[in-house]
N, C-alpha and C positions, 0 to 999 in steps of 0.2 A: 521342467521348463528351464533353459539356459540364462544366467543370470544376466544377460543384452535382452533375449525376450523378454524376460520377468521387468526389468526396467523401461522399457518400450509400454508394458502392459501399463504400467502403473503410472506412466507420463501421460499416456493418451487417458487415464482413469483421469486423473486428475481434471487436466482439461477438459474432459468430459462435463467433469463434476461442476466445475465453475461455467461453463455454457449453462447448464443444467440451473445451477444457483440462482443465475443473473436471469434468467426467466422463471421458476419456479419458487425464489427463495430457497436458504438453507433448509426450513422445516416442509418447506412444500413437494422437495427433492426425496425421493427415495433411493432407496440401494437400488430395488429391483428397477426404477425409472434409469438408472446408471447404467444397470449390468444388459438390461433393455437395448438404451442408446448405444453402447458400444459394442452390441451384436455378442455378449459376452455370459455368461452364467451369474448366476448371484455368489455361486460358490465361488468363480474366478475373484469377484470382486471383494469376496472373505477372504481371498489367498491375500490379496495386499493390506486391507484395511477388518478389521472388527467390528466398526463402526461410524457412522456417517460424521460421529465427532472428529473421530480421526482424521475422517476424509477432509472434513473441514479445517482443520489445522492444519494439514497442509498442503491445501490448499492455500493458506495463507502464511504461511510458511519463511517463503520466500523471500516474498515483499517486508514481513517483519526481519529478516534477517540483516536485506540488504539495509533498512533503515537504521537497525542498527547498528552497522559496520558504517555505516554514513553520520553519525554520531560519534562516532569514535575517531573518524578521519578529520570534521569539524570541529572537534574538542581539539586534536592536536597542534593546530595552528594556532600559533603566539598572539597573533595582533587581535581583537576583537573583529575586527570589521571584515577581517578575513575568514574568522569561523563563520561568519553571515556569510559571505558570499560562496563559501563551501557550502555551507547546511540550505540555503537558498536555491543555487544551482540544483545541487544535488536530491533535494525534495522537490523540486521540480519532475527531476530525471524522472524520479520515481513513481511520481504520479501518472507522467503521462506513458511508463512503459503498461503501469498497471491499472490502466482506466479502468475496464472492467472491476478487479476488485476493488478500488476505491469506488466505484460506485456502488457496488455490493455493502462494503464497509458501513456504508453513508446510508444505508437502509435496512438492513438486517441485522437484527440480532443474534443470529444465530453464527453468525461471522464475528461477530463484537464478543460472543465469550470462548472464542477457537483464539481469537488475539489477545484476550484479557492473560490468556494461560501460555505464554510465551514466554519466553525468558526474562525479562522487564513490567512485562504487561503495559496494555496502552496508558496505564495512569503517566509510571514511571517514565515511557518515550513520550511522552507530552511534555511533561517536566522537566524534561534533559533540552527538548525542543525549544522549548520556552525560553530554557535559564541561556542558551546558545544564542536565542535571537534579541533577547532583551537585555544580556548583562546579566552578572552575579548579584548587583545592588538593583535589581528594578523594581521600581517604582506600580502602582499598580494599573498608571497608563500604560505603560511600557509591556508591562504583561496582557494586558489586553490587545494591544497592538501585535504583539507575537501570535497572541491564540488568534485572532479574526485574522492573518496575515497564513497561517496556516491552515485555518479550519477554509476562510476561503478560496484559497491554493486549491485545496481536496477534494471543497465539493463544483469548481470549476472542473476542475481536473475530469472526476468522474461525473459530470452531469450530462445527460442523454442530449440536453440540447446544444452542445458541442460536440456530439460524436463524427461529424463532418466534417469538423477541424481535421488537419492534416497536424500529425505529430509536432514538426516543424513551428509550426505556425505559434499552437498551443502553446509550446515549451516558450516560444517567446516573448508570448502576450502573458503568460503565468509568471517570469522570471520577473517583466516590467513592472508588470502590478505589482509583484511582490515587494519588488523593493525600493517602490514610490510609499507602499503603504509603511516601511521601516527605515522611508528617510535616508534611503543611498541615493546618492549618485548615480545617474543612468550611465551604464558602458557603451562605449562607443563600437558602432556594428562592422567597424572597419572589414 
């Protein structure tokens, strides 16, 4: 298998796999239901993965990654109100590329410990989340205001009765609330 096949294989695998999740669950999901739907061997689907944890991981992969390069770009900037408006934005972004798994995330446990084993684990990107939107000194309104500003970011984001929203739309009704709920300033839509 040419190493463009073998990559091909293992992107549609994936993909597969998180269709597969988002209607079956992670635990509900089989290899053989995988190797099934993508018209493929179970043995193909051993060539890439060992296990459906793996499959799971990354699956989720991604999405942990870009968050945390999005944490790190929001930490960089000096001014507070600017790491807000980067880590805001940018969770935003994030949510509404990856509806499907934040919906997933939001329901399954079997995706919550493919994330817990990431390089931070979801505690740690919560923490980092928080200390970015609330301040180094907050207070323990301030921290609540962060985690409900984000937890409901997430499960707006990924909730089935929004799936109709157009990306667009989403991304701007999410950005508003979010940062009516953290006491910004609305931008103007010039």
């Amino acid at each position: 298998m040419t190493a463009v096949r073998a990559e091909d294989t293992r992107t549609r695998l994936l993909g597969m796999a998180l269709q597969l999740f988002a209607k079956h669950g992670v635990e509900g999901t089989s290899l053989q239901m995988i190797a099934d739907a993508l018209g493929v061997t179970k043995a193909a689907v051993y060539y890439h993965f060992k296990t459906k944890a793996e499959i799971t991981e990354a699956v989720a992969e991604p999405g942990v990654r870009e968050l945390d390069l999005l944490l790190v770009a929001a930490a960089r900037h000096r001014r507070r109100g600017a790491q807000v408006d980067h880590l805001l934005d940018g969770f935003v972004e994030l949510i509404v590329q990856h509806r499907v798994l934040v919906a997933l995330f939001s329901s399954d446990p079997g995706l919550n410990r493919a994330i817990a084993k990431s390089a931070h684990g979801m505690d740690g990107l919560k923490e980092t989340m928080i200390g970015l939107l609330a301040g180094p000194d907050a207070d323990v309104a301030g921290r609540v205001t962060a985690l409900v500003t984000l937890c409901g970011i997430a499960m707006a984001g990924g909730s089935p009765d929004l799936a109709g929203v157009d990306d667009e739309t989403l991304r701007r009704e999410l950005v508003d609330v979010g940062r009516r709920l953290l006491g910004r300033p609305r931008r103007s839509r010039g």
